[in-house]
Backbone as JSON, one array per atom type, in Angstrom:
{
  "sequence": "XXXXXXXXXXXXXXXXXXXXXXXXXXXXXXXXXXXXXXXXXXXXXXXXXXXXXXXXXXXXXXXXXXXXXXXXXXXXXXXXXXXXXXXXXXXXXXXXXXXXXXXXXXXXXXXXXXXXXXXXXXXXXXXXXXXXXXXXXXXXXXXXXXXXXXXXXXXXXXXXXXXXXXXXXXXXXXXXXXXXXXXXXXXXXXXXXXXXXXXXXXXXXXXX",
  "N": [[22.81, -233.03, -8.33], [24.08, -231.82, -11.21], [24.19, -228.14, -12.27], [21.98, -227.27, -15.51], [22.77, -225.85, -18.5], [21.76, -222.28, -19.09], [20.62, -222.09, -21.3], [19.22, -224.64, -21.99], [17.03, -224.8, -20.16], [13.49, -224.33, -20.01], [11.95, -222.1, -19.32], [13.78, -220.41, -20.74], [13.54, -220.54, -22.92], [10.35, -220.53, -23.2], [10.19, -217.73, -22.8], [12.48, -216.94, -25.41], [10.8, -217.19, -27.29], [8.23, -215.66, -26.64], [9.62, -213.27, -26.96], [10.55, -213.26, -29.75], [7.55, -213.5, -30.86], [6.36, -211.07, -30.14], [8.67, -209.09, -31.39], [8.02, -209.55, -33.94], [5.33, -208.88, -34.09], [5.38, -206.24, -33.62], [6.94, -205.32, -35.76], [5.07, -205.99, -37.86], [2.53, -204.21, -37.03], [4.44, -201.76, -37.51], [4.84, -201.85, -39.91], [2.11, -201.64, -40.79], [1.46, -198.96, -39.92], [2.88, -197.5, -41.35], [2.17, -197.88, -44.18], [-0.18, -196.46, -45.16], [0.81, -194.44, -45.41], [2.43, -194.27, -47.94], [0.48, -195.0, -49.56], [-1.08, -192.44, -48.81], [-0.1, -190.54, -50.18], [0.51, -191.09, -52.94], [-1.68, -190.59, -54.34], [-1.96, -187.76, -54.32], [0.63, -186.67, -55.48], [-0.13, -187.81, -58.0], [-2.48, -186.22, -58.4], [-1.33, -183.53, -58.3], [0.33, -184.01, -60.69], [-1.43, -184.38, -62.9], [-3.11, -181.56, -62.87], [-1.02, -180.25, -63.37], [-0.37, -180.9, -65.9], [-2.67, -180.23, -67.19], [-2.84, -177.59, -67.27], [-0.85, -176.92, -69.01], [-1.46, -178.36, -71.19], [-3.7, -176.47, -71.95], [-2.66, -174.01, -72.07], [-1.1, -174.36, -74.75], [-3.74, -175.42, -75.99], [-4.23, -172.53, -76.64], [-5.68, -170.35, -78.7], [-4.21, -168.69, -81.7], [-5.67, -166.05, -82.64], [-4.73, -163.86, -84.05], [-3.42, -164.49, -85.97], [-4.33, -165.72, -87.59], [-7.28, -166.85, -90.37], [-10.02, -164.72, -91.33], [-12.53, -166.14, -90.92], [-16.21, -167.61, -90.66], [-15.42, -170.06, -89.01], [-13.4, -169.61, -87.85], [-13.5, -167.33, -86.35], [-16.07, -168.19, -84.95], [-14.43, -169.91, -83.39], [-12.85, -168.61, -81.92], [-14.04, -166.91, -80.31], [-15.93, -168.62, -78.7], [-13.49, -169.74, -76.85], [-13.03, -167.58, -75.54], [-15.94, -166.9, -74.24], [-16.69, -169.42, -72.81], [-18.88, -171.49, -71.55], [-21.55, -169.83, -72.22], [-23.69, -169.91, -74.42], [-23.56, -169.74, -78.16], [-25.06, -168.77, -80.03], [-24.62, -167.83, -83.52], [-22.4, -166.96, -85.96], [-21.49, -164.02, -87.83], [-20.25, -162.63, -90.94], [-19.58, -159.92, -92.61], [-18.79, -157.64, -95.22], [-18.03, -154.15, -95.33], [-17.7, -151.37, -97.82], [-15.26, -151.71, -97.79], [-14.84, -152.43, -95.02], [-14.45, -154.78, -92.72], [-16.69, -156.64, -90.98], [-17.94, -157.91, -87.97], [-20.2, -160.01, -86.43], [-21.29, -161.66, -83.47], [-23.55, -163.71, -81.48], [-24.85, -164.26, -79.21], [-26.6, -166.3, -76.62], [-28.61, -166.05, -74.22], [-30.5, -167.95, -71.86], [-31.67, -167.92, -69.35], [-31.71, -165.96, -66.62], [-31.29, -164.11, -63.51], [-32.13, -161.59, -63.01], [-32.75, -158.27, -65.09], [-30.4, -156.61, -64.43], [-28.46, -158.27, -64.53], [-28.65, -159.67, -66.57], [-27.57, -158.15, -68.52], [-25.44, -156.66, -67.19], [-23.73, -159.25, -67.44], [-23.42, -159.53, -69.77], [-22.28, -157.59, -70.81], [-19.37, -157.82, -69.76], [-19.0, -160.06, -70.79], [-19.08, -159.17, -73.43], [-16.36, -157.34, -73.46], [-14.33, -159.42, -73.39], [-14.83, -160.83, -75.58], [-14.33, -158.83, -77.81], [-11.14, -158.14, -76.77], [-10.33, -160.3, -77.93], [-10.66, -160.74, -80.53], [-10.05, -158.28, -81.71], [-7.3, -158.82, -81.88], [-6.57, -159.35, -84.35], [-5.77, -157.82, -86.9], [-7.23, -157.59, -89.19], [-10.08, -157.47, -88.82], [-12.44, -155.2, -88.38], [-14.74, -154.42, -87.43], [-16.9, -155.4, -84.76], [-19.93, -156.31, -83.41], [-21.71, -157.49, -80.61], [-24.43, -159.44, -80.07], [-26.9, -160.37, -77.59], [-29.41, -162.49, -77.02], [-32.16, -163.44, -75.52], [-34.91, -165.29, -73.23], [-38.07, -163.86, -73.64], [-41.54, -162.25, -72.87], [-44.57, -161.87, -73.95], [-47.18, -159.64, -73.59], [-49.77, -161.25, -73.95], [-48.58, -163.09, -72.44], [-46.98, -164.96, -73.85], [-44.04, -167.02, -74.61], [-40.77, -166.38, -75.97], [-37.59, -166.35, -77.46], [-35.53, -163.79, -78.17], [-33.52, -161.21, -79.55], [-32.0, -159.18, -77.39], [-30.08, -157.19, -76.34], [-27.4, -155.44, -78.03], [-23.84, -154.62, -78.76], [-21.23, -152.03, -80.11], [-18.25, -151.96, -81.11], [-15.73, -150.4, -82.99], [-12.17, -150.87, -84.87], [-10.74, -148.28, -84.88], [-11.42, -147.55, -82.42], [-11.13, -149.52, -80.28], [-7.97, -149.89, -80.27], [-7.48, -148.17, -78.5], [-7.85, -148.97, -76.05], [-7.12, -149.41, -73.28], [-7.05, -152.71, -72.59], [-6.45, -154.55, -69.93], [-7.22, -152.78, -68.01], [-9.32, -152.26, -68.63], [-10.92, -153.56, -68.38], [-11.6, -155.05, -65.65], [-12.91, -152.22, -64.92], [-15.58, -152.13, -66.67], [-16.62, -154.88, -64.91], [-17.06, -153.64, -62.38], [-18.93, -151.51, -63.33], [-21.19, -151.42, -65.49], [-22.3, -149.8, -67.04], [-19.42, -148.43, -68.51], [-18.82, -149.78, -70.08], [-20.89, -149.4, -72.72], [-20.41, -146.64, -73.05], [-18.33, -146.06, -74.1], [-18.79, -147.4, -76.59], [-19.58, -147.63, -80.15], [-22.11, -148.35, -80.48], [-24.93, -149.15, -79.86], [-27.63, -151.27, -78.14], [-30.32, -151.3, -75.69], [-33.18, -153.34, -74.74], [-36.23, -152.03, -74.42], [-38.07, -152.95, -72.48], [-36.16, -154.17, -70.71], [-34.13, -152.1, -70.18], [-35.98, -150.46, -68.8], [-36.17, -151.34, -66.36], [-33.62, -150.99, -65.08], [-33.41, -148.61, -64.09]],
  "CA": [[22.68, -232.77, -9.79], [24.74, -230.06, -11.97], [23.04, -227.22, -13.1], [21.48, -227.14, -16.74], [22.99, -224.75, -19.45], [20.65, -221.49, -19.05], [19.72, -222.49, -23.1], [18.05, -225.85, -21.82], [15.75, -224.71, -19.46], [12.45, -224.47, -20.34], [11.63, -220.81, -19.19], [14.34, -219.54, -21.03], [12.87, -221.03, -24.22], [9.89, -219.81, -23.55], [10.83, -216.06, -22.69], [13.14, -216.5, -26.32], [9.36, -217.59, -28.15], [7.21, -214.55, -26.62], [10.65, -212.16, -27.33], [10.55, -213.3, -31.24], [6.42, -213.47, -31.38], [6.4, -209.75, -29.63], [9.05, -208.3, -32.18], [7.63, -209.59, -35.27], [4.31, -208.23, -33.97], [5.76, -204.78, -33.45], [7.56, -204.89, -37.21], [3.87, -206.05, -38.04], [2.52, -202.9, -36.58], [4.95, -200.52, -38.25], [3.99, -201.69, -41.51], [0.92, -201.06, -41.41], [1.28, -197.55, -39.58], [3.7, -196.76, -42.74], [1.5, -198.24, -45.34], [-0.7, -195.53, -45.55], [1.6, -193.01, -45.65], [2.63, -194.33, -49.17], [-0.7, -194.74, -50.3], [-2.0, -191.76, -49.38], [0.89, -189.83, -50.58], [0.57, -191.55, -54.01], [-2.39, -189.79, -54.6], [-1.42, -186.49, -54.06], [1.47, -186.31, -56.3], [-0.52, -187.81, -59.3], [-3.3, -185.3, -58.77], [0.05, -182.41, -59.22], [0.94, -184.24, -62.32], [-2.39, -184.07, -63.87], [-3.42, -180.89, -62.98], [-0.12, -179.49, -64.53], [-0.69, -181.55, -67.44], [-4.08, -179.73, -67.81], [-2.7, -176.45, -67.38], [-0.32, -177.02, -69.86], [-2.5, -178.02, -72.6], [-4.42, -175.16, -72.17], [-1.43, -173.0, -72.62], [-0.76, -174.83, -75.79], [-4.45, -174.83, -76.9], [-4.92, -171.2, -77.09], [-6.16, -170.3, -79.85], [-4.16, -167.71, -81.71], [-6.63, -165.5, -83.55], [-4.09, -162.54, -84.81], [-2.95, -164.36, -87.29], [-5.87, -166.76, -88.49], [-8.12, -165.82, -91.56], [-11.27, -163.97, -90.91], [-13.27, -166.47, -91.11], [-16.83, -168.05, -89.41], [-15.25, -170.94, -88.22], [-11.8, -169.51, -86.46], [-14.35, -166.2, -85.18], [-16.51, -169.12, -83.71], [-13.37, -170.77, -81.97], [-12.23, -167.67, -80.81], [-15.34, -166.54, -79.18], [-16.05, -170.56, -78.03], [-12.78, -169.54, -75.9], [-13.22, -166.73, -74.51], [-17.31, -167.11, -73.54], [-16.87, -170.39, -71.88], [-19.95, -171.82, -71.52], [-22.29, -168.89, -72.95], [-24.46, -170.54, -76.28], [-23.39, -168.98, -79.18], [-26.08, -169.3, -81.81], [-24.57, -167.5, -84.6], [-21.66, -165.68, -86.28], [-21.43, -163.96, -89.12], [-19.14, -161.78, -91.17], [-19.36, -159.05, -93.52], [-17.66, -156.78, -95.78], [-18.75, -153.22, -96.27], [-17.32, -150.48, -97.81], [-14.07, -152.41, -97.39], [-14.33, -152.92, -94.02], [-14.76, -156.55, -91.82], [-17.63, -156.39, -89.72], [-17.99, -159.64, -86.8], [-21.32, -160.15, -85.55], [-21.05, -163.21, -82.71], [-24.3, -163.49, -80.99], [-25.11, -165.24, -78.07], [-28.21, -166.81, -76.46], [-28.97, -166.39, -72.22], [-32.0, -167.93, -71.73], [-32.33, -167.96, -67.78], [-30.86, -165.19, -65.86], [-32.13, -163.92, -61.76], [-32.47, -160.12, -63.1], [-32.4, -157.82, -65.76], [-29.22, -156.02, -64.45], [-28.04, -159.39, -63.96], [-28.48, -160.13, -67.77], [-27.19, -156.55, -68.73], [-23.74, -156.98, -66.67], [-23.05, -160.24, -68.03], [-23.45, -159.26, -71.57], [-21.28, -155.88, -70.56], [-18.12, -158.47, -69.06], [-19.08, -160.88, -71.84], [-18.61, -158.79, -74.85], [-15.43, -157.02, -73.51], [-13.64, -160.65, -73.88], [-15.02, -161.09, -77.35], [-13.98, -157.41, -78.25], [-10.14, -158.08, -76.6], [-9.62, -161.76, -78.53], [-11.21, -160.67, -82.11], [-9.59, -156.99, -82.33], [-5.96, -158.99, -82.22], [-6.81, -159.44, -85.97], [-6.03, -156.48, -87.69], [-8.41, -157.4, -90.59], [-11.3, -157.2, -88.31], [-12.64, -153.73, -88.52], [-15.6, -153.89, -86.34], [-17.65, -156.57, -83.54], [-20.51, -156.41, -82.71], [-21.85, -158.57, -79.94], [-25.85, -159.78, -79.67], [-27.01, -161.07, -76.9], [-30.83, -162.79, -77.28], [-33.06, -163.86, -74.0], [-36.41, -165.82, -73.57], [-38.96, -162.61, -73.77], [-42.59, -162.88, -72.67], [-45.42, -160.39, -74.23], [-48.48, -159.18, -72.66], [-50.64, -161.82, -73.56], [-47.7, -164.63, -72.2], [-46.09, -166.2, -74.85], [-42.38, -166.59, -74.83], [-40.25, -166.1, -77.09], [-36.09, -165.92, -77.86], [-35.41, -162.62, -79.15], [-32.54, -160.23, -79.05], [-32.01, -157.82, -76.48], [-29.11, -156.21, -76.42], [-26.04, -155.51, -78.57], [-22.94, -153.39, -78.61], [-20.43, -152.55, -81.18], [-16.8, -151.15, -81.52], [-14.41, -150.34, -84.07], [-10.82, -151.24, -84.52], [-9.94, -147.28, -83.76], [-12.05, -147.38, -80.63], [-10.74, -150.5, -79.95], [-6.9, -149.3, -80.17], [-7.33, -146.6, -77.75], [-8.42, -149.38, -74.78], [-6.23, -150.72, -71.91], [-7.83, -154.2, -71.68], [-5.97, -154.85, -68.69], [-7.76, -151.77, -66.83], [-11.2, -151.94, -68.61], [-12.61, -155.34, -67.99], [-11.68, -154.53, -64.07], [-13.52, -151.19, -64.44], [-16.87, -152.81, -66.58], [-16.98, -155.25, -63.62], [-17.57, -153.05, -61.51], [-19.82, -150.64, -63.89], [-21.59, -152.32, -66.92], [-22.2, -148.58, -68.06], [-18.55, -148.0, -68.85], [-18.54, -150.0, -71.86], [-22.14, -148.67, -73.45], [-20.17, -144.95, -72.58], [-17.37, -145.91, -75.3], [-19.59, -148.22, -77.44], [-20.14, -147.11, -80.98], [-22.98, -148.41, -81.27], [-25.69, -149.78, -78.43], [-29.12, -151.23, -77.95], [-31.04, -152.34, -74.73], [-34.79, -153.51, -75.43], [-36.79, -150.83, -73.17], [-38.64, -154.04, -71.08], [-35.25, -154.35, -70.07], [-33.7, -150.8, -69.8], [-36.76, -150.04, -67.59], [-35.72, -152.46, -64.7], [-32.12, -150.83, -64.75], [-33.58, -147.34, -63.26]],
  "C": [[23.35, -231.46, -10.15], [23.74, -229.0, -12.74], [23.42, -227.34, -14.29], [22.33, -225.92, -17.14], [21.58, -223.93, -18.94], [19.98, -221.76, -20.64], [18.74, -223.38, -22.91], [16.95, -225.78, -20.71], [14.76, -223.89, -20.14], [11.85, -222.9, -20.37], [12.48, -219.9, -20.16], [13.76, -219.56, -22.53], [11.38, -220.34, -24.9], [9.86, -218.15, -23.34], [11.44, -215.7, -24.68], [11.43, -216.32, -27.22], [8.48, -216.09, -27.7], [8.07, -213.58, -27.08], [9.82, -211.79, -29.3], [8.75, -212.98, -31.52], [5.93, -211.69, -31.33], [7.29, -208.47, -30.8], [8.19, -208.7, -33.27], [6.18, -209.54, -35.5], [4.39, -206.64, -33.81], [5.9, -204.07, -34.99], [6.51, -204.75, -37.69], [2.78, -204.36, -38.46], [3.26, -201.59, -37.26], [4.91, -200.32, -39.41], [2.93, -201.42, -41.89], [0.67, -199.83, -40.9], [2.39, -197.01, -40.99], [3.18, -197.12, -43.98], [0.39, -197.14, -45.92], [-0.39, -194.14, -45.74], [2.09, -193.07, -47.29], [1.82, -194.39, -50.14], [-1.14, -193.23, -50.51], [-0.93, -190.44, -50.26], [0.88, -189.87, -52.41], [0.0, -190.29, -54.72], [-2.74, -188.06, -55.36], [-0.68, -186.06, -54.7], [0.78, -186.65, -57.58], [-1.44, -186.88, -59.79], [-2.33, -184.02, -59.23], [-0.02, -182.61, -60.32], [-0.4, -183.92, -63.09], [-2.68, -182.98, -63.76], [-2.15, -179.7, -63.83], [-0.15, -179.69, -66.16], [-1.76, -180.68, -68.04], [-3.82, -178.28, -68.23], [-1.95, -176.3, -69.02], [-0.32, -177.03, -71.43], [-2.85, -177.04, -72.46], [-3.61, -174.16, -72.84], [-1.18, -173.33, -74.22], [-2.01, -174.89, -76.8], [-5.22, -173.64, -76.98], [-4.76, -171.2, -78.32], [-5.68, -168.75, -80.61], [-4.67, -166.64, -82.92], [-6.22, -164.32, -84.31], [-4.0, -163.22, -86.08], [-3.55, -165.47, -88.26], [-6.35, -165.45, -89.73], [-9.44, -165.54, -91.03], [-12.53, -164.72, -91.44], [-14.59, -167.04, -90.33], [-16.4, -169.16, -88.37], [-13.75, -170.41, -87.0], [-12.55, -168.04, -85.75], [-15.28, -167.26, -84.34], [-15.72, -169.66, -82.52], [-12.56, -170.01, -81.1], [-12.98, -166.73, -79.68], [-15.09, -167.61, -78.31], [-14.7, -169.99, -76.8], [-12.85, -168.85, -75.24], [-14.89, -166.09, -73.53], [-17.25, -168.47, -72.72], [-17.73, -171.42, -72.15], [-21.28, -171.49, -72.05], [-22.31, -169.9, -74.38], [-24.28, -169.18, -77.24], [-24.25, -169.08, -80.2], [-25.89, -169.32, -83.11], [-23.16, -166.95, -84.87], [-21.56, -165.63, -87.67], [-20.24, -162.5, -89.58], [-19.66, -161.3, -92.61], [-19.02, -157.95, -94.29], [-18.7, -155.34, -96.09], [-18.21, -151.97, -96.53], [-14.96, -150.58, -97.6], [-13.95, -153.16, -96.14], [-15.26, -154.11, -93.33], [-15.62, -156.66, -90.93], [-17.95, -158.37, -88.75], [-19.53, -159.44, -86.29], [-21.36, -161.75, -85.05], [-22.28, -162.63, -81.62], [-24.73, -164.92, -80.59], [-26.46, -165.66, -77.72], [-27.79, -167.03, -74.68], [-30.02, -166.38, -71.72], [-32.7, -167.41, -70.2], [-31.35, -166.95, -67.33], [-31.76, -164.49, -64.26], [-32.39, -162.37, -62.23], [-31.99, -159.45, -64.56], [-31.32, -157.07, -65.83], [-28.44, -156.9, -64.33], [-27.65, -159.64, -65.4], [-27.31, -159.24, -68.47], [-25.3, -156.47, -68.37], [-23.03, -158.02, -66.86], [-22.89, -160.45, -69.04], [-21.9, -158.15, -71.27], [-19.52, -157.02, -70.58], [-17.72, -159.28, -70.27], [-18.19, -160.3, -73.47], [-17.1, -158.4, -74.29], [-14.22, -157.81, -74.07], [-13.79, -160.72, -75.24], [-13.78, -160.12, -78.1], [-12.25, -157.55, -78.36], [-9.19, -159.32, -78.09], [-9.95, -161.32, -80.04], [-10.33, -158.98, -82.4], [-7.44, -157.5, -81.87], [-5.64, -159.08, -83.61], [-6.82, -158.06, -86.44], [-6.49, -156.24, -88.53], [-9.44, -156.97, -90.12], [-11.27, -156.06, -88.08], [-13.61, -152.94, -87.88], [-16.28, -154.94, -85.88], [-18.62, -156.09, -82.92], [-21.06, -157.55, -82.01], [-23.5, -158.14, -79.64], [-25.62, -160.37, -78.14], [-28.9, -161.75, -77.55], [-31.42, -163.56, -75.91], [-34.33, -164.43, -74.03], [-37.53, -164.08, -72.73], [-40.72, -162.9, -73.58], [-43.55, -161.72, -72.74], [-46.55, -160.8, -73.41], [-49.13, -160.37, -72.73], [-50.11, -163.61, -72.86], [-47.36, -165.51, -72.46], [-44.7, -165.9, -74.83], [-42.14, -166.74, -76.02], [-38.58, -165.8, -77.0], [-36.07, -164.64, -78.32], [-34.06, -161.79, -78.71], [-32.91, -158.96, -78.59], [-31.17, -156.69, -76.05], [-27.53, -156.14, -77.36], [-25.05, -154.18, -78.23], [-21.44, -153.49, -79.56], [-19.24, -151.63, -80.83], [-16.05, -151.6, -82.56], [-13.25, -150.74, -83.87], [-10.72, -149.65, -84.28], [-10.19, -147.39, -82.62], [-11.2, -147.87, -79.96], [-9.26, -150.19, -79.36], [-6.6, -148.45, -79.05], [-7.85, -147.91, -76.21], [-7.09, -149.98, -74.27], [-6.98, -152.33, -72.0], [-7.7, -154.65, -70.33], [-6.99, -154.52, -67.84], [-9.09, -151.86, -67.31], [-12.32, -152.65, -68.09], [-12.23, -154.93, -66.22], [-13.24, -153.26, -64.08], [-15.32, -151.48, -65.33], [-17.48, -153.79, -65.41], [-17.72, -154.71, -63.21], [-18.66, -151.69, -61.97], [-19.54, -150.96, -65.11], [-21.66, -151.12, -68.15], [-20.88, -148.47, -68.6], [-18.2, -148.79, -70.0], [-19.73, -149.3, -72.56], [-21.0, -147.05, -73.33], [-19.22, -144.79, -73.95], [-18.1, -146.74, -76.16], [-19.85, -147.29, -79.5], [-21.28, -147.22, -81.56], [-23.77, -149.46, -79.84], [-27.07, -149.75, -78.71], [-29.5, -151.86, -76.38], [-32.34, -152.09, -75.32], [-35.04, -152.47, -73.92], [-37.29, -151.66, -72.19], [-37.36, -154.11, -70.58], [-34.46, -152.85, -69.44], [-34.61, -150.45, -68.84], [-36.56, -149.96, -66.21], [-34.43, -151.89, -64.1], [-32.16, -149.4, -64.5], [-33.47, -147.64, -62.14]]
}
């Protein structure tokens, strides 16, 4: 007998069958080790895009308060920005003697200490003070704060506890840059230039 073509034997046939089942288990394999590289990659770039997006707005909705009118609603939205989160209860505005007075007063019911309350009013107002004295109508700001208060016989109570005021000269004469760094780190150094300051004494006590 003549030998067979190597095509028609049987081994070679199957050798070609495990070849083809073996690659297109490999290709198999590389798709799904590269499939999650595009997924998770996806991800990752859309979180970029949105978080630029966010920034972006922001940039766009500042709020610019130089050249607004002096009124309660654009002194509310320019506080509202620069307190954050801080409850604003009130603002009000009035004229005396010619000049523009701001009172924006806050509300911090829960706080871990009275120097605690004290230094976050101090950091607090400076912001107010920087964003409201871009208005050159405004002529003076003071900033409340008010706290839950509890008398001798242990009733609470909201009440205000501390304020602090400056003028537009005062005002003029500050670095912002360098001050809010240096209140940080000492709450006294605004009360020192203040024109005008209260702490309630239950509270001033605690801060010996």
């Amino acid at each position: 007998m003549g030998r067979k073509p190597i095509w028609k034997k049987k081994w070679v046939w199957i050798v070609a069958v495990l070849l083809v089942i073996g690659a297109n288990a490999n290709l198999t394999d590389n798709n799904k080790e590269q499939a999650p590289l595009a997924t998770s990659t996806t991800p990752k770039v859309e979180k970029v895009k949105k978080e630029k997006k966010l920034e972006e707005q922001k940039k766009v909705e500042t709020f610019d308060f130089s050249k607004a009118e002096v009124n309660k609603e654009n002194v509310l939205k320019a506080a509202k920005e620069v307190l954050g989160d801080t409850k604003i209860s009130s603002v009000d505005i009035n004229i005396e003697k010619g000049v523009t007075i701001v009172d924006v007063n806050t509300v911090i019911e829960d706080t871990w200490s009275e120097k605690t309350l004290v230094k976050g009013f101090a950091n607090q107002s400076v912001k107010v003070y920087e964003k409201l004295f871009t208005n050159s109508k405004v002529g003076k700001v003071w900033v409340w704060t008010s706290t839950k208060m509890i008398d001798e016989k242990g009733n609470e109570k909201i009440e205000p506890v501390i304020n602090c005021a400056l003028t537009k000269e005062n005002a003029k004469e500050v670095n912002w840059t360098n001050f809010k760094p240096m209140v940080i780190a000492d709450y006294k150094n605004l009360f020192n230039i203040a024109d005008g300051s209260f702490i309630h004494p239950a509270i001033a006590k605690k801060l010996k």
